[in-house]
C-alpha positions in Angstrom: 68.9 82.9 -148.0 70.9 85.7 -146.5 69.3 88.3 -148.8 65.9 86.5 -147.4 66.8 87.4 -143.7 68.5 91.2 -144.5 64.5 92.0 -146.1 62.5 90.1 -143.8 64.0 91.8 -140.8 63.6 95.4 -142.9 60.1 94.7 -143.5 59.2 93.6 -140.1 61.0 96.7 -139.3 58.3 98.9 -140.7 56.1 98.1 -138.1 52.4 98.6 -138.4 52.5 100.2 -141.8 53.7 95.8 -142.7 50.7 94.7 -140.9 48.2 96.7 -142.0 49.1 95.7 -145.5 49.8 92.2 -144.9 46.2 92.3 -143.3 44.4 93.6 -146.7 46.5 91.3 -149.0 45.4 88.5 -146.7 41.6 89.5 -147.2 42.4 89.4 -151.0 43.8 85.6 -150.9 40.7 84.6 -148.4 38.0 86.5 -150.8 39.3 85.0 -154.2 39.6 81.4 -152.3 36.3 81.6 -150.9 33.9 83.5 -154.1 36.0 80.8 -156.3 34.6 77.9 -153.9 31.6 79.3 -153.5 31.1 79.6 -157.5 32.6 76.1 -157.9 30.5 74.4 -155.5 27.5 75.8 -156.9 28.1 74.6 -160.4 29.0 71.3 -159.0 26.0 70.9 -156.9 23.8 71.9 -159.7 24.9 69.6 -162.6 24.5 67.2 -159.4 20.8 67.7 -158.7 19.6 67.8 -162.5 21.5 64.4 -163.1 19.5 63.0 -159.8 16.0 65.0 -160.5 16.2 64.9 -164.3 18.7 64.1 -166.6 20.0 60.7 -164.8 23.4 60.0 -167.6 21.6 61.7 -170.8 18.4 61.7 -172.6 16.9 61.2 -176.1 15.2 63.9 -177.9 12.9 63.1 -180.7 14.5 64.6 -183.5 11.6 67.3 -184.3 11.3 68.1 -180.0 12.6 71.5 -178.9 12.1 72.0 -175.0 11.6 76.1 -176.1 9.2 75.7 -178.7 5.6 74.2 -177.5 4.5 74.0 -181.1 7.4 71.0 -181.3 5.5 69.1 -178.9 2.6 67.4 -181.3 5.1 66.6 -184.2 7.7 65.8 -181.3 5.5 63.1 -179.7 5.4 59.4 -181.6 5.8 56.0 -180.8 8.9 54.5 -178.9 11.0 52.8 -181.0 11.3 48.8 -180.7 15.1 48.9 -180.3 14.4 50.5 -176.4 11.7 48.3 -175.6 14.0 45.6 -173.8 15.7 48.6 -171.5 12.4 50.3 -170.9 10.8 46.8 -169.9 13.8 46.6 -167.3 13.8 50.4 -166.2 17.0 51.3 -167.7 15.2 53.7 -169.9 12.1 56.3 -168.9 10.2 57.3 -171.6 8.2 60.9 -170.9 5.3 62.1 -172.3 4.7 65.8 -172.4 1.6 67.8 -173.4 0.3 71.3 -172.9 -2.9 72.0 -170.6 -4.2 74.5 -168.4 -5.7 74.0 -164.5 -8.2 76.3 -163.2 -7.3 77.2 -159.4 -9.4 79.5 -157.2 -11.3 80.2 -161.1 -8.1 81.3 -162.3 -6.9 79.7 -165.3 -2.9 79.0 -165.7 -1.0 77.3 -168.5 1.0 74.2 -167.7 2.8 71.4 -168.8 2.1 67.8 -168.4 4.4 65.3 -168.5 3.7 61.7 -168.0 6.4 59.1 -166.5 6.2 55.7 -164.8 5.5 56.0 -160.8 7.8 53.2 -160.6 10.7 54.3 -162.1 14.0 55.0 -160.5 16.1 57.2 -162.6 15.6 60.2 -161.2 14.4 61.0 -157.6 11.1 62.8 -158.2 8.6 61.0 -155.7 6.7 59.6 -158.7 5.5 56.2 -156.8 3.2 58.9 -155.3 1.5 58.7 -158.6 1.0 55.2 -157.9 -2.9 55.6 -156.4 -5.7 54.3 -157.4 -8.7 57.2 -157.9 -11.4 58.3 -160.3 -9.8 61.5 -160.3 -6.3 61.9 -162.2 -3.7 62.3 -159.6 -0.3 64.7 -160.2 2.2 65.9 -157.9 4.3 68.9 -158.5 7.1 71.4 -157.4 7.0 73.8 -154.1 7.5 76.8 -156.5 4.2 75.7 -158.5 2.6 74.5 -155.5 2.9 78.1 -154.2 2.1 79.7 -157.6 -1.2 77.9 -157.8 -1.9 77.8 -154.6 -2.5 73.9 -154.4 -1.6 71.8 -151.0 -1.8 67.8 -151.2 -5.3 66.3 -151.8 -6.8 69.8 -153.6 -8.9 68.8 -156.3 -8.6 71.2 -159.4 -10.3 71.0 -163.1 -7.7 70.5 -166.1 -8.1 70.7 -169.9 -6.2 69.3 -172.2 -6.6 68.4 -176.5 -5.8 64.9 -177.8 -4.6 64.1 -180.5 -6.9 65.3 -183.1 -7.1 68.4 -181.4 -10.5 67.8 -179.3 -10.4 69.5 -175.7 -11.2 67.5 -173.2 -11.6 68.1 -169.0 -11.3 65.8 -165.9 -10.1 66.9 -162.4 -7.2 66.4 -161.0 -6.2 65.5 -157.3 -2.9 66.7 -156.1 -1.3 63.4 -154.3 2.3 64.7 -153.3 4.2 68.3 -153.5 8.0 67.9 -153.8 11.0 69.8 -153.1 13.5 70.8 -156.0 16.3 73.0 -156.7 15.7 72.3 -160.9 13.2 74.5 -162.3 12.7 72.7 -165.3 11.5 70.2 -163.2 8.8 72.4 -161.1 7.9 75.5 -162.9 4.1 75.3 -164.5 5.2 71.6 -164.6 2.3 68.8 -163.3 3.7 65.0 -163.1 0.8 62.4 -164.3 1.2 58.3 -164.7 2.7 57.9 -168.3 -0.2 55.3 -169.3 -2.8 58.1 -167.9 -1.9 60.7 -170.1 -1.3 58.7 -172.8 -4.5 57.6 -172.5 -5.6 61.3 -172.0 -4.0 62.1 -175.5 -4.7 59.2 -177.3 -1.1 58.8 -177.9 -0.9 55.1 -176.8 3.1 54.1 -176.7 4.1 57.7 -177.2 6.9 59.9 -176.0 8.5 63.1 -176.7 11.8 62.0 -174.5 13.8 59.2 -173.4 15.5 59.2 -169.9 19.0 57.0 -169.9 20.3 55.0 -167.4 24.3 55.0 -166.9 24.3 51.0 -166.6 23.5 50.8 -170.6 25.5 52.5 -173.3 24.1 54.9 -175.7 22.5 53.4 -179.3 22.4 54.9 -182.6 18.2 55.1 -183.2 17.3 57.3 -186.2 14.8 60.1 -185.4 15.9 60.4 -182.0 19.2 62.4 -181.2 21.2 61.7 -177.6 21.9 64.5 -175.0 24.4 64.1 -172.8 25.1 64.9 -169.4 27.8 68.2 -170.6 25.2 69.0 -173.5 21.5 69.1 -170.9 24.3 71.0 -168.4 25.8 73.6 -170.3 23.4 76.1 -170.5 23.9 76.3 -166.6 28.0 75.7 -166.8 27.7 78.9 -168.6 25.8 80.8 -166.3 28.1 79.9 -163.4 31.0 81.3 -165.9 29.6 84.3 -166.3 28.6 84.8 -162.5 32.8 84.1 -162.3 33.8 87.0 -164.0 31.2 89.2 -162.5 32.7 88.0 -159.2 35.8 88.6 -160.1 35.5 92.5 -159.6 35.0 92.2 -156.2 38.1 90.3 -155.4 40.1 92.1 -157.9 39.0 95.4 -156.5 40.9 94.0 -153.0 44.0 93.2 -154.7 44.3 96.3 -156.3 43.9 97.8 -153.3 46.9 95.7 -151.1 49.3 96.3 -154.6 48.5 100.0 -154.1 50.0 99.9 -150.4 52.9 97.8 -151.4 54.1 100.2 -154.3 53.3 103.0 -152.4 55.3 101.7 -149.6 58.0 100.3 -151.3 58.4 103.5 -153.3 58.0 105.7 -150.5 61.1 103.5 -148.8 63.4 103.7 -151.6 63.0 107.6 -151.0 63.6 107.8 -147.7 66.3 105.1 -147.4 68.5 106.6 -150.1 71.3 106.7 -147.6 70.8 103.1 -146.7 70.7 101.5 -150.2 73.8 103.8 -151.1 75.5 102.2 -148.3 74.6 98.6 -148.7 76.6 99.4 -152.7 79.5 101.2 -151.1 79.5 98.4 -148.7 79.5 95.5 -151.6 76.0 94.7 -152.7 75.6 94.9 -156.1 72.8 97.5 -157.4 71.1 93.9 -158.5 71.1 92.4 -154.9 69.7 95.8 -153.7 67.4 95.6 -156.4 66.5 91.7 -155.1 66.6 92.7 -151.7 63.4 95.7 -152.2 61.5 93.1 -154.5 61.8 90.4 -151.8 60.7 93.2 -149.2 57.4 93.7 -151.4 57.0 89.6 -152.0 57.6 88.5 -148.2 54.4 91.4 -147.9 52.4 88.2 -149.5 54.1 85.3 -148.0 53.3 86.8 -144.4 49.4 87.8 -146.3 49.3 83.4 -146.9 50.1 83.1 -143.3 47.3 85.6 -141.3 44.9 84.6 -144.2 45.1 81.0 -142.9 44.8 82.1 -139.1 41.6 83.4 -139.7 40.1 82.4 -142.8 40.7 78.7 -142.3 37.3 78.9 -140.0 35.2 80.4 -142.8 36.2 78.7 -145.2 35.4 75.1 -143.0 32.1 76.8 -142.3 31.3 77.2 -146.0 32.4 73.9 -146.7 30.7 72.0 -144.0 27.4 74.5 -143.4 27.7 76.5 -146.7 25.2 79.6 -147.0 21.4 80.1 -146.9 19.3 82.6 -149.2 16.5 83.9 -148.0 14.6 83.3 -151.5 13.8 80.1 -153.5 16.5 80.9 -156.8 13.5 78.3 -158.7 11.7 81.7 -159.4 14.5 82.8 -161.1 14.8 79.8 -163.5 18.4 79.5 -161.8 19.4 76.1 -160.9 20.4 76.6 -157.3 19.6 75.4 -153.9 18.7 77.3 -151.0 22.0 76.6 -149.6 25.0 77.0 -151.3 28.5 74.8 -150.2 31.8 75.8 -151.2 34.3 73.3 -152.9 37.9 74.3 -151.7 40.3 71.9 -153.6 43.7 72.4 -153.3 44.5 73.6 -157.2 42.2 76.1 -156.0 44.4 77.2 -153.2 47.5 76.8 -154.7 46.9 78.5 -157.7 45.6 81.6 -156.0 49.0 81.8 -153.8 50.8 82.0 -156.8 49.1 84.3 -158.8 48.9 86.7 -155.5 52.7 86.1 -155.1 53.6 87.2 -158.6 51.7 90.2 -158.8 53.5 91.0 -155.7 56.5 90.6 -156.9 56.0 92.3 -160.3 54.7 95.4 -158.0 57.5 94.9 -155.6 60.2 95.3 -158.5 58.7 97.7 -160.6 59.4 101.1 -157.9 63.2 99.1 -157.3 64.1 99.8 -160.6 65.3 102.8 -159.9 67.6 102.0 -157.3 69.9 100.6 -160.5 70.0 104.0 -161.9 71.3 105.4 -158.5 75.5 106.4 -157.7 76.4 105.3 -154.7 78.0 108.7 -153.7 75.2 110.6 -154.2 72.8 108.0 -152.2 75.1 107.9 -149.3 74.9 111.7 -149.4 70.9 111.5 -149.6 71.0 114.0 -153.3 69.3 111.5 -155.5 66.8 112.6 -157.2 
């Protein structure tokens, strides 16, 4: 504890110079707290709003359906099993149709995708009981994104083809009965949402689905021909991204630590120069050349220890503001194909926090100790005298 006080009072010592670098360190520990949160958050809110919009606890794939391969979709699409009939009769299962078609707005024509679910299900929280009209025309409701991309507003009427099932076209027009607001893309993008017994009507594909939407109040059955995806499989595509946006990120924050461990070595070599006299007195006087060692190193350490203290002054606010308000884009991330709201909340947890003090405080130290070294090569004499070279 003594050697604690000797370098704390030495450091302070150094005025401004202890300051200045305490201030840059402390940027360091707010930046990597707050990109970390901020990267956290997102991945949390995302996995979040495709369970709610989409995925609900897992789906099933018919064994031959591949979500990037449209040509899967006809041998994909077959008749629901009996063994989910009970769950689907209580709403514990969804079963989704999906088809290919194209719309024609303002004489345009543009490829999209149908896919047919129950307007009174309640899985997932796309407005489907929208769909839940009664009209000669076939009533949809989509995305924002494709809302703007086709230029449709609530109660447009719009011609769509589709084929059946033995490949015959057919046409009918379509009346736009709700617009919704999504941060899942898979969920809006050329996406239309039609009554399940509409399309299946449409298709001739009576009893037919491609997927199977699970509830989390049932557990998951063994059904041959139709494979389960969870929650961690549907997700990890995204989990990924948000891993590799981390170590992009990471430059930034590394970049500020470098530069803090720059001003520490420089400083703390710079004082084992200029204090030769001083460290060959503290020997002559009875310190070990390991205490003086100790006593530089915990100079350079108590550099992050006062860094933990100004970073929590004034980053505390920012980082409640993130967490409570979070940050707004000025673009919709859907156009992307990157599952992320317009507002982004950071998730501070306290593993978070402490994790990053520690690393920060051994890096310090390791730089704090590395330009000491030398004071155990020194002789006493020749310190005192100020001739070490």
């Amino acid at each position: 504890m003594k050697l604690f006080k000797t370098a704390f009072k030495s450091l302070i010592g150094n005025g401004l110079k202890t300051w200045l670098t305490v201030f840059v360190l402390s940027i360091s520990f707010v930046l990597i707290i707050l990109l970390q949160g901020i990267l956290k958050g997102w991945s949390t809110q995302a996995v979040d709003d495709t369970v709610k919009w989409e995925i609900a606890d897992g789906e099933y794939w018919q064994s031959k359906y591949d979500p990037y391969d449209p040509f899967s979709l006809d041998s994909s699409t077959v008749e629901i099993p009996s063994a989910f009939e009970k769950d689907i009769a209580n709403h514990l299962i969804e079963p989704v149709l999906i088809s290919q078609g194209s719309i024609y707005p303002q004489g345009r024509m543009q490829g999209v995708m149908l896919k047919g679910i129950r307007p009174d299900q309640k899985l997932i929280k796309i407005p489907t009981e929208k769909l839940n009209v009664k009209s000669d025309e076939i009533p949809v409701i989509l995305g924002a994104f494709m809302a703007r991309q086709t230029k449709l507003r609530i109660n447009d009427l719009v011609t769509l083809r589709w084929r059946d099932k033995n490949g015959t076209f057919e046409a009918a027009d379509i009346r736009v009965v709700g617009i919704f607001k999504s941060s899942i893309p898979t969920i809006d993008n050329g996406i239309l949402w039609i009554p399940l017994d509409r399309l299946q009507e449409m298709t001739m594909r009576e009893n037919c689905a491609n997927l199977l939407i699970k509830s989390p109040e049932i557990p998951v059955q063994n059904v041959d021909g139709w494979n389960f995806k969870s929650v961690e499989d549907l997700t990890a595509s995204t989990m990924l991204l948000v891993k590799t946006k981390s170590v992009g990120t990471s430059f930034l924050y590394v970049l500020f630590l470098l530069l803090a461990m720059l001003a520490i070595f420089d400083t703390q070599t710079l004082a084992i120069f200029r204090r030769q006299r001083e460290i060959g007195t503290m020997i002559a006087l009875g310190m070990t050349q390991k205490q003086v060692v100790w006593h530089f190193t915990l100079e350079g350490t108590i550099n992050a220890i006062l860094a933990f203290a100004v970073g929590t002054v004034w980053g505390t606010p920012i980082i409640i503001y993130m967490v409570k308000y979070g940050i707004s884009f000025n673009m919709d991330a859907s156009e992307l194909g990157v599952p992320m709201a317009d507002t982004m909340y950071a998730t501070i947890t306290p593993e978070l926090v402490i994790g990053t003090m520690i690393f920060i405080l051994l890096v310090t130290a390791v730089v704090s100790y590395l330009p000491a070294r030398k004071i155990a090569k020194m002789n006493p004499t020749d310190a005192i005298r100020g001739k070490v070279k």
